[in-house]
C-alpha positions as CSV (number, residue, x, y, z in Angstrom):
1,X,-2.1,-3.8,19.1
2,X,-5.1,-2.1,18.9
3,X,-4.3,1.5,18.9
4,X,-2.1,4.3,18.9
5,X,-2.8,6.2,21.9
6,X,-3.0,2.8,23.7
7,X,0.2,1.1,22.5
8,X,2.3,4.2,24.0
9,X,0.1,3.0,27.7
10,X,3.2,2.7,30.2
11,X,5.7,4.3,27.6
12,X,5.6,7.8,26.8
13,X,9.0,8.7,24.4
14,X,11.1,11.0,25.3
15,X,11.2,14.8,24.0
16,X,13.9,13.6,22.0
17,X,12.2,10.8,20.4
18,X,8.8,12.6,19.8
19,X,10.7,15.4,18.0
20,X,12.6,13.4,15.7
21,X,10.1,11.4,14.5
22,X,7.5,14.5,14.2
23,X,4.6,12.8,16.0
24,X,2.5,15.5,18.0
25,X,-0.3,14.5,20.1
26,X,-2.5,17.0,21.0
27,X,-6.4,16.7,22.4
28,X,-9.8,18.9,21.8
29,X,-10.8,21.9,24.1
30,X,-13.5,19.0,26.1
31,X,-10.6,16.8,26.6
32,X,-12.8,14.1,25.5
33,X,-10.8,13.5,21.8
34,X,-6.9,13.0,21.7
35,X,-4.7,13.0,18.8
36,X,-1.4,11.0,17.8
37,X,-0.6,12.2,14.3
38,X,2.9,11.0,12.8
39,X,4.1,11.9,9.5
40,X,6.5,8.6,9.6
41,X,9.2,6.5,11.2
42,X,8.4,4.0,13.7
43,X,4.7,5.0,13.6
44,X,4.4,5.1,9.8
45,X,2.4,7.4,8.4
46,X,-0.6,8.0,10.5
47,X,-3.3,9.8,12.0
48,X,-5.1,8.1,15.0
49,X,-7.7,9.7,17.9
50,X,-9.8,8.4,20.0
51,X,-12.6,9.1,22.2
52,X,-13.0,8.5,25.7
53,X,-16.9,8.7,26.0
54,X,-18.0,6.5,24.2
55,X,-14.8,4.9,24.0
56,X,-14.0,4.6,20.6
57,X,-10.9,4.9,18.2
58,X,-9.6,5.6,14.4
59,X,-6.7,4.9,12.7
60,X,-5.9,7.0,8.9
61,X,-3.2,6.0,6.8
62,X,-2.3,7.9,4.0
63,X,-3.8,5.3,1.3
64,X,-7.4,6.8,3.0
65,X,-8.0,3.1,4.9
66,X,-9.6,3.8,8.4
67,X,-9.2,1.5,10.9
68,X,-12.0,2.0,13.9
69,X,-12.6,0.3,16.8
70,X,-15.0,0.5,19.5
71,X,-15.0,-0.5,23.6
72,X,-12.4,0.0,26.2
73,X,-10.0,-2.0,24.6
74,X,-9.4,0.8,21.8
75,X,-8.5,3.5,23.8
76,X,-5.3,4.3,26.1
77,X,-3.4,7.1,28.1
78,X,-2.0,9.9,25.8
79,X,1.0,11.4,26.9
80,X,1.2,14.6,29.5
81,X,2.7,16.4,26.4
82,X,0.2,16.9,24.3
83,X,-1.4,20.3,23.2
84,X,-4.8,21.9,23.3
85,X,-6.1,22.1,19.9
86,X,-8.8,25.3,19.3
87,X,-12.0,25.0,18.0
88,X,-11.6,26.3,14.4
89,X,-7.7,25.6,14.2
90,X,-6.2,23.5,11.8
91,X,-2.9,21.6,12.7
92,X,-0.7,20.0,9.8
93,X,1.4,17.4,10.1
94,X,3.0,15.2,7.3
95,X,0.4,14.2,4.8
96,X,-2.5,15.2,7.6
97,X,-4.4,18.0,8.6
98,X,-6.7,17.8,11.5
99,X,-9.0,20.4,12.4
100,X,-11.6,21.0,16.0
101,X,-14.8,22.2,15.5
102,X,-17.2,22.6,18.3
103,X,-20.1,20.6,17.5
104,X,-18.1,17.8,15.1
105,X,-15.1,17.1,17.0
106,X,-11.9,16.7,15.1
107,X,-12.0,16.0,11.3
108,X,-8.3,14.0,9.9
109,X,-8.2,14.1,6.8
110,X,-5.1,13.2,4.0
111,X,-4.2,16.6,2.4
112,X,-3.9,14.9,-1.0
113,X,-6.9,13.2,-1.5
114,X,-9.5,14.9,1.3
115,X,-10.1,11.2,2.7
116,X,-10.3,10.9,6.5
117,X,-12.8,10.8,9.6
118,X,-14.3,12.8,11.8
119,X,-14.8,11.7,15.4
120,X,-16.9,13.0,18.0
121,X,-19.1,11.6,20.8
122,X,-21.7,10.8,18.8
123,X,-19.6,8.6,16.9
124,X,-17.0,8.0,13.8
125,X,-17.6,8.8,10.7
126,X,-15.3,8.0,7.2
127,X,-14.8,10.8,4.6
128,X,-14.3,9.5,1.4
């Protein structure tokens, strides 16, 4: 299993299940990042997005380890749920806050420590 996004390919959970466990998925304004940020339970703790051009995708866990992986395999279907998230807004969830900004894409980072990613289409890049 790859990724987030892609793992839930052919499953999307129920209302019920998505609001119990606090995961919210949400994507930028260009539709070209989505989101899948859980604050625990069966995901753990984690913040993943992926892009779709260039296909591309990054896993944070709370520790500050990124997992990224590039290529078709990475990526999946998000679910018809998710939410637009504005350039300049800042959504927190758990341990993470992830932020859009127009020309960087979406910055994860772990509210603790500042350690994260920022993913765009010119590519993935690890905050320390």
């Amino acid at each position: 299993m790859c990724c987030g996004l892609g793992a839930t390919v052919g499953h999307v959970p129920s209302k019920a299940s998505a609001a119990s466990s606090g995961t919210r998925w949400f994507h930028s304004p260009s539709f070209n990042i989505e989101c899948q940020v859980s604050p625990g339970g069966v995901r753990g703790k984690t913040a993943y997005c992926q892009t779709a051009k260039p296909p591309a995708s990054v896993t944070l866990r709370t520790s500050g380890r990124l997992k990224i992986c590039h290529g078709g395999q990475c990526i999946g279907n998000g679910p018809e749920n998710s939410f637009k998230l504005d350039f300049g807004r800042s959504v927190l969830i758990g341990p993470f806050r992830c932020t859009s900004f127009r020309t960087r894409g979406i910055r994860c980072i772990v509210r603790q420590t500042g350690a994260g990613f920022y993913i765009a289409r010119q590519g993935i890049t690890q905050i320390s």
